[in-house]
Every structure is written in C-alpha cells, then in structure tokens.
C-alpha positions, 0 to 999 in steps of 0.5 A: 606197810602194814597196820599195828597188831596186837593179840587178845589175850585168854578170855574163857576159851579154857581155864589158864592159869595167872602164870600162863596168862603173864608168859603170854604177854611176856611172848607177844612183847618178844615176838614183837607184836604191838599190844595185849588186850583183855576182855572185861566180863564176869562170867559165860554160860558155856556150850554143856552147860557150864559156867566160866569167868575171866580175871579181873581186867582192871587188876590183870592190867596192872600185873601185866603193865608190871611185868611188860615194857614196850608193848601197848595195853588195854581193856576190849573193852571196858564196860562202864557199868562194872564201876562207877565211873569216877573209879574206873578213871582212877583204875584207868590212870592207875594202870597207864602209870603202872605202864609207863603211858602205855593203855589204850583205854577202850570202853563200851556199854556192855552186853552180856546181861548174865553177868549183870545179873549175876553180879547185881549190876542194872542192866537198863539203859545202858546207853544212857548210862554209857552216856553219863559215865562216859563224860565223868571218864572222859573229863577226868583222864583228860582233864583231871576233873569232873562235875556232872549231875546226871541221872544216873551218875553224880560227882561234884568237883570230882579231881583225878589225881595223880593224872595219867602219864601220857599227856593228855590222858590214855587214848580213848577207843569206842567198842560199839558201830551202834550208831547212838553209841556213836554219836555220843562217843565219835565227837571225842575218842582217837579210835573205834574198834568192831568185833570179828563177828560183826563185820564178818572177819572180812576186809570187804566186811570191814571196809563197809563197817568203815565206810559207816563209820566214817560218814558218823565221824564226819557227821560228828565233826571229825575229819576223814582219818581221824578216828582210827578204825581197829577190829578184831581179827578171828584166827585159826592155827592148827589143833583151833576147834571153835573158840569155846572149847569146840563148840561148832560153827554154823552158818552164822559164825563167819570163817576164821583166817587160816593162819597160812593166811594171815599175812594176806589178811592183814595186807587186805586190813591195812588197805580197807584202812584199818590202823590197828588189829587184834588177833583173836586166835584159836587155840590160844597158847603161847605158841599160838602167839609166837606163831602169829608173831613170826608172821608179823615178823616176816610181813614187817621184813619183807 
C-alpha cells in the first residue's frame, strides 16, 4: 500500500499558458493520480533578474473543479492574508461546490514579502493575523457562521451561505511545522503539510519532521495519527535543469528524486507515515505527469 499522490501544478517554473495548465490537470486525472494542487502567490523575483507570476489561485481552481471529475484539489497553500478572510471561506465554499467536495483547503501565513509589497498587503504579524483569520475561516466552513472581534479582523454574525458540499466543510491542511503556526492550527485541521526543502526531500528528513510533529499534535490534544501528515516531494525527470529555469543547485538545495527512483521513494514516504504527497516535478510538462502517473500506476499494480 502506498500513500495518496497528487502533483503541483506550473508555478513560475516557465510561462504556461491557461490551455496547457488545464490539459495538465486533465493528464493527472487520467493517469490516475489523486489530486492537483496550486501554489497561491502574486510574483517571484527570478534568477537574471526577472520577475514572473502565477494565475490567480482562487479562480484557477474553480476552472480546474470545472473541467476534472475525480481527482482532489487544493491551494499549497493559501495565504491568509491575500484576502479578508470572510471572503476567502466564501472562495473556498465556492470551489468545493464547483468540485463536487472535492478541495482540500491548505492554508498558511505566507512568506514571500515581495509579493506583499508589491501588492499593498501588510506584511507584520503575520502569524497574529493568521491567527484571527484562521478562526473566521475555520468557524465558516464548518460551521457556516462566524463573529469575531479581533485585531486585525472583525465580522459580526457573519453567515456562509451556501455551505461547502462536503459535510462538515472542505478538510483543513496547516502549511507551516513552525511551531506557534502549530499550536494555534494543530488543535483543529485534519492534515499538515512540510515543503521538500524543509526536511531535505528525504524520508529520514521527513520522518524527523514527523516525529516533531506528532509530540505538537499531541501536546494539542490530538491522538497519534490524527493529523495526517503530507509533504512535498522534489522530482527530476530527464531534460529537469534546477526548478526556475536552471537556476543551479548549491550545497543548500537538497537532491531531487530521480524519477527512476520514485517508487522506492514513495514506499520510504509511506513507511516514515506520510498519508498524502505532492510531486513537485522537474520539468513540469504534461509528459512529466503522465510519467510520475505511470509509476504510480505500476507501484499500485504491482
């Protein structure tokens, strides 16, 4: 048995037209991989100097909810700050309607203080703010209502309707191992999720990020398990040059995974307890997809 995997979908690795981006979620649907993800940020300042944006995330989703039927979705993950956060439970429901109950709704403080700058948002306190916005999210999605009185955020009687599809609302993931991110989030989401280049793109990194994790969850209350852990997975296929456009690695950048390896890596994944993966992949084309599908296929299979 093997863990859930899903792949990332284009970021800023190149430009990638709208029609490519939805024919790359179409082939991991058909190459039977679990779920599509999208990374919510503005803008990058790239190696040369140049500067390079995604899609909208909130909108991407609901085109690709549109146009997939089985897979799951979700935002890797979403940044509270790029909206108030009344609305972005009512992006959030929106989308998991659009789905059929299909997004897993992965939030986070963000990072990227360019981006904020650039785009007029506040940048300080961040977790504080994550704080706030992530009680108004939460309460909404799962209980369709909301009043808090905050620093930050106020919403009185605030009423989100329609609810989600999914009972109970769309399952929350935490994007951060920081560990105040985890003590205000660790009480309440169904999973957590660590970036490749936080715990080395590893299974022994990973399983020590676990571990971590784990005694947090359980300080919070929650039950060994509980808390599905996910992570990122850094993948190199033939023709991969560096993830932006072949910028060079260093001696901080940890290896990718061959793709002749990734089986053997998700089998180490799954035993370090990971539930749940997400395949970064190098390059990312549509034949990239169908490859890592294939593995998956015959990992299943076999």
């Amino acid at each position: 048995m093997v863990c859930r995997v899903g792949v990332q979908l284009p970021e800023v690795e190149r430009a990638v037209p709208w029609p490519e981006v939805a024919a790359m979620a179409r082939a991991a649907e058909h190459a039977g991989l679990d779920s599509i993800w999208l990374g919510d940020h503005l803008l990058y300042d790239l190696p040369g100097g140049q500067v390079r944006g995604p899609w909208e995330v909130w909108t991407a989703l609901a085109a690709l909810a549109a146009v997939t039927e089985r897979v799951e979705l979700g935002p890797l993950v979403a940044s509270t700050s790029f909206h108030a956060p009344a609305m972005l439970a009512k992006l959030a429901a929106t989308v998991d309607a659009i789905s059929g109950g299909r997004l897993v709704l992965g939030l986070g403080a963000g990072w990227n203080q360019r981006e904020y700058t650039a785009y007029g948002f506040p940048y300080d306190n961040r977790v504080s703010r994550f704080e706030e916005a992530f009680t108004i999210i939460r309460e909404l999605v799962r209980t369709g209502a909301s009043t808090v009185h905050g620093r930050y955020y106020d919403v009185t009687d605030c009423v989100l309707d329609p609810r989600p599809v999914r009972p109970g609302g769309p399952p929350l993931m935490l994007g951060s191992i920081g560990p105040r991110m985890m003590r205000i989030a660790l009480p309440h989401v169904d999973s957590w999720n660590v970036w490749w280049s936080d715990y080395g793109n590893s299974a022994d990194g990973f399983a020590a990020v676990r571990n971590r994790v784990e005694q947090a969850a359980a300080e919070a209350g929650r039950a060994p398990g509980e808390v599905e852990a996910t992570a990122a997975v850094f993948v190199q296929l033939p023709g991969g040059e560096g993830r932006l456009m072949g910028e060079p690695y260093d001696e901080r950048t940890p290896d990718p995974v061959p793709v002749a390896d990734l089986a053997t890596h998700l089998q180490a994944m799954t035993a370090a307890g990971a539930a749940h993966v997400q395949l970064v992949l190098d390059p990312i084309t549509i034949e990239s997809v169908e490859t890592v599908g294939e593995v998956v296929r015959e990992l299943r299979e076999g």
